[in-house]
C-alpha positions as CSV (number, residue, x, y, z in Angstrom):
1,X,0.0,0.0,0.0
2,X,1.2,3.4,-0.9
3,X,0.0,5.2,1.3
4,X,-1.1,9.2,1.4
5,X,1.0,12.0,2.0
6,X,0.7,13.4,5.8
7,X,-0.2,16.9,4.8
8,X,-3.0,15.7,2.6
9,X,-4.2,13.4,5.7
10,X,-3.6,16.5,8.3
11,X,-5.4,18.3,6.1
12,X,-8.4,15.8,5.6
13,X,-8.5,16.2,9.6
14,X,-8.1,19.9,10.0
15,X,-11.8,19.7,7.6
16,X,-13.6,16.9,9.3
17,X,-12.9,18.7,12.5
18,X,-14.3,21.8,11.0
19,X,-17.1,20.1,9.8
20,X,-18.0,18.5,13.7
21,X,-17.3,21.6,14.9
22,X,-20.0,23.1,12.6
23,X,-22.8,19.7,13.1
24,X,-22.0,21.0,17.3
25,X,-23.1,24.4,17.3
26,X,-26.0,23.2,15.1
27,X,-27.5,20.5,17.5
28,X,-27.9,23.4,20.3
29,X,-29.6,25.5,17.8
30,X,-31.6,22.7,16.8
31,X,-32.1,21.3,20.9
32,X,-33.1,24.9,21.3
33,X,-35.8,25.1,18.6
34,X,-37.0,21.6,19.8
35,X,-37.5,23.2,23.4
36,X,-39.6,26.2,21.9
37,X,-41.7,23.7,20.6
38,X,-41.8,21.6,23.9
39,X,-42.8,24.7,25.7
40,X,-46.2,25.8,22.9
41,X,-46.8,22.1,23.0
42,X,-48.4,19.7,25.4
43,X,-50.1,17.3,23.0
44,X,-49.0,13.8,23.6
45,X,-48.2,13.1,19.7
46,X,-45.7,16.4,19.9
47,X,-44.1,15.3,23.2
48,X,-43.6,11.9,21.8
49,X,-41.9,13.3,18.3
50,X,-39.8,16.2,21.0
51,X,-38.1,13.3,22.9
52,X,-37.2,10.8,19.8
53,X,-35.6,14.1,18.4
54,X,-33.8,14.9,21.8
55,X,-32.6,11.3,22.1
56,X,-31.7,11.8,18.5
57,X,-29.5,14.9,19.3
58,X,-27.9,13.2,22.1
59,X,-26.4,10.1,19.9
60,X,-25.7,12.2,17.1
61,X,-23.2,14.5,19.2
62,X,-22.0,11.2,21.0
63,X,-21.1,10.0,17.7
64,X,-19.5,13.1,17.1
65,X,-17.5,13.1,20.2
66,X,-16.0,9.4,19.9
67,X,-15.3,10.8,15.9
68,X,-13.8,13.8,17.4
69,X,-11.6,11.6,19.3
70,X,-11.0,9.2,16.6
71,X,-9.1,11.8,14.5
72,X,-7.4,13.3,16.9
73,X,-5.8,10.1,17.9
74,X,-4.7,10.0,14.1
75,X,-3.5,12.8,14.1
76,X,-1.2,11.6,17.3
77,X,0.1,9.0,15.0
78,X,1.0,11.9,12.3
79,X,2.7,13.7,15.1
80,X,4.8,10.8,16.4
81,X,5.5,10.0,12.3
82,X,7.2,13.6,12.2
83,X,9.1,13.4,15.3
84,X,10.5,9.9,14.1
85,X,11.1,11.4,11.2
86,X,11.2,15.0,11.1
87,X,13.3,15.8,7.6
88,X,11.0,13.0,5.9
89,X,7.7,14.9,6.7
90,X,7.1,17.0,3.4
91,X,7.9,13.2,1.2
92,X,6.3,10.7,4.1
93,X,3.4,9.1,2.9
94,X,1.3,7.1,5.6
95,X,-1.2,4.5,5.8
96,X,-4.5,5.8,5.4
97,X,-7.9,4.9,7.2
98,X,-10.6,4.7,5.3
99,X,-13.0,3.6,7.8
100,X,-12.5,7.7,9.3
101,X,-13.7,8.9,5.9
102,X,-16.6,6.6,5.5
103,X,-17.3,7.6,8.7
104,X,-17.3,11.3,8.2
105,X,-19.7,10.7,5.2
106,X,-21.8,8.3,7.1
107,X,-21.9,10.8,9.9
108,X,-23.0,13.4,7.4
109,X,-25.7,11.5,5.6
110,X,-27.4,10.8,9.2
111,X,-27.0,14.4,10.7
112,X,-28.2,15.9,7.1
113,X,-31.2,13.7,7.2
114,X,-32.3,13.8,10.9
115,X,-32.0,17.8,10.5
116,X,-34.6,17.8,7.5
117,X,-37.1,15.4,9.5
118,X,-36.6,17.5,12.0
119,X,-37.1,20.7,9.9
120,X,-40.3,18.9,8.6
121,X,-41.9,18.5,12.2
122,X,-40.8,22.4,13.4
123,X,-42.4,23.3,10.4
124,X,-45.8,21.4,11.2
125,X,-45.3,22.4,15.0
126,X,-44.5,26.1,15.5
């Protein structure tokens, strides 16, 4: 296996954790439109559809938390690559994980999809 250069792969990082930094700030503004809703709301079909997209919210920034994690304990392994290394660090190619990209996209797809559903039912609610 070849292998991909480390600045593509810190790079690749740098994005992702751009990206979950975005997908955090928007699951307060979205727990905070679910709670306006909570609060005009008492009907049992409403309260029901407010908890599944709280408990929603809560595994989706779970999930982004272990991610977060994930990278940076990649990005360890970049670091101790360059100090093992350091005059090798512009040519160094290093093993890539794929599974951390498929995650990111799968990650994406869910978040991206819960937020419309959930778009769908503020929309019907407020």
């Amino acid at each position: 296996m070849e292998g991909i250069k480390m600045e593509v792969l810190h790079q690749e990082h740098l994005e992702w954790l751009n990206k979950l930094d975005f997908y955090k700030d928007d699951i307060a503004i979205l727990k905070r439109r679910i709670e306006e809703v909570a609060a005009k709301n008492t009907g049992h079909d409403v309260m029901a559809m407010i908890e599944h997209f709280q408990n929603q919210l809560i595994i989706q920034r779970n999930e982004l938390d272990e991610f977060r994690h994930a990278i940076k304990e990649h990005e360890n392994e970049l670091e101790a690559a360059v100090k093992s290394n350091p005059t090798a660090t512009n040519r160094q190619r290093l093993s890539d994980d794929p599974m951390l990209r498929t995650r990111m996209e799968r990650y994406e797809t869910i978040f991206n999809e819960l937020r419309m559903e959930l778009y769908r039912f503020l929309s019907k609610s407020l």
